[in-house]
C-alpha positions in Angstrom: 55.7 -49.8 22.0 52.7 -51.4 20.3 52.9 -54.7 18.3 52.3 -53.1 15.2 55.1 -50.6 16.0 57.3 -53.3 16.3 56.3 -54.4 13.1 56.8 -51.5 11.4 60.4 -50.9 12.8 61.2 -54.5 11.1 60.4 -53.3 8.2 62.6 -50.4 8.1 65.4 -52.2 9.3 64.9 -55.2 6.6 65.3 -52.2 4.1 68.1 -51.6 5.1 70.2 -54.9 5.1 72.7 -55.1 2.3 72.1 -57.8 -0.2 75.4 -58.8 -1.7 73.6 -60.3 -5.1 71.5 -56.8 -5.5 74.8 -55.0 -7.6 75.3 -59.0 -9.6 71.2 -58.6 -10.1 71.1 -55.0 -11.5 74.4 -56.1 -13.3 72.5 -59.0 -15.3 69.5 -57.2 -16.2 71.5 -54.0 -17.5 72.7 -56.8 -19.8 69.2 -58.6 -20.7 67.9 -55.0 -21.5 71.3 -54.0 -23.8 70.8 -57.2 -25.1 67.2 -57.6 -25.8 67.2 -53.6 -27.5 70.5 -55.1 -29.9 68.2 -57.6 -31.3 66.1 -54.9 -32.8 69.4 -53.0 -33.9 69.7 -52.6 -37.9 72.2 -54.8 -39.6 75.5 -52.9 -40.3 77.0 -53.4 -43.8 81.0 -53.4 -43.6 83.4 -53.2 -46.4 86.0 -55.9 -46.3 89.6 -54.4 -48.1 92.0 -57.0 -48.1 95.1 -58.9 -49.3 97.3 -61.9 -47.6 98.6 -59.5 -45.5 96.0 -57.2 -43.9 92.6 -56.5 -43.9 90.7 -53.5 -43.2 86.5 -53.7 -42.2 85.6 -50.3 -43.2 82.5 -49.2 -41.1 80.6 -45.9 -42.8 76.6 -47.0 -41.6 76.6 -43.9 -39.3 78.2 -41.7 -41.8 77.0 -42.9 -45.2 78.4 -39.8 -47.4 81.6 -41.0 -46.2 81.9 -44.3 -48.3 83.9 -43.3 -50.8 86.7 -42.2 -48.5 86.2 -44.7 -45.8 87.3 -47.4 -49.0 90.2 -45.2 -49.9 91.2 -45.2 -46.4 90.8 -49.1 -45.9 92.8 -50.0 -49.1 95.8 -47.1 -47.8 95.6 -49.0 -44.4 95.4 -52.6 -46.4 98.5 -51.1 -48.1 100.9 -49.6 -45.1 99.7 -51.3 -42.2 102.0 -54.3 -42.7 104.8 -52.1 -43.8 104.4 -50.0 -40.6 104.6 -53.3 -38.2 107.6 -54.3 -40.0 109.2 -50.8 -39.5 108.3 -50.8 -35.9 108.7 -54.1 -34.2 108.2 -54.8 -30.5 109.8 -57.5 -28.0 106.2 -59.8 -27.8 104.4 -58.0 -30.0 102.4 -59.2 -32.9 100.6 -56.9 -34.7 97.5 -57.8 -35.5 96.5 -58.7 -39.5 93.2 -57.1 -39.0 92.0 -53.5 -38.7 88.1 -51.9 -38.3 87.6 -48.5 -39.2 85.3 -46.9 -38.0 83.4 -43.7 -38.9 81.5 -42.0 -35.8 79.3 -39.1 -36.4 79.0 -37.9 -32.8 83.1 -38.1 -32.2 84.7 -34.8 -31.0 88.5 -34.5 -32.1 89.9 -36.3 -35.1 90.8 -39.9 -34.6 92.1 -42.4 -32.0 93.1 -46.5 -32.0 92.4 -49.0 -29.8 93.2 -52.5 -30.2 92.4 -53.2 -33.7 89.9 -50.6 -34.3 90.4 -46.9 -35.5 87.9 -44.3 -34.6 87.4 -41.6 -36.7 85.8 -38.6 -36.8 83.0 -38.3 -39.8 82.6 -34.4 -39.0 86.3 -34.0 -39.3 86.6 -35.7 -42.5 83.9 -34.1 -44.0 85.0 -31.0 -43.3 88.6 -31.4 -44.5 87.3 -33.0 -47.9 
């Protein structure tokens, strides 16, 4: 085997170590890039609908015909949310005094909830209007 062959196989095998920071290094810059292209992101207006009680953030920037509606649901939400919680209490639970709603454009199905946010689905609401 010839020096340089030598060299070449150390090469190869450096390639081949594991780096335990290489996943914590593709982690952090997956971040710098999703936060670097959020800087350029539009500003979203939000519709605040509230009283001592509950509020609703009403989110209709991706589906902008759907403002009208979005309100109506926020101040229905406003309205039964904290009558719901009170019908429906849970060992631990608080329920939260704060709601976003949010209208998705791209969403297949209807609606879903998740923490305090409700998804819903702007092709499915225009259509049933």
């Amino acid at each position: 085997m010839s020096p340089s062959d030598k060299a070449v196989n150390m090469n190869t095998m450096t390639s081949h170590i594991h780096n335990p920071l290489l996943p914590l290094l593709r982690g952090s810059l997956l971040m710098f890039v999703a936060l670097v292209s959020g800087l350029h992101a539009e500003p979203r207006t939000v519709v605040k609908i509230g009283t001592k009680d509950a509020t609703a953030l009403v989110d209709t920037n991706d589906a902008p015909d759907l403002k009208e509606w979005g309100n109506k649901a926020g101040t229905l939400c406003v309205k039964w949310f904290p009558k719901i919680a009170a019908l429906l209490p849970s060992d631990g639970f608080t329920a939260p005094k704060e709601v976003a709603i949010y209208f998705d454009p791209k969403m297949k199905g209807v609606a879903h909830a998740l923490g305090g946010k409700i998804t819903i689905s702007a092709a499915f609401v225009s259509a049933s209007q």
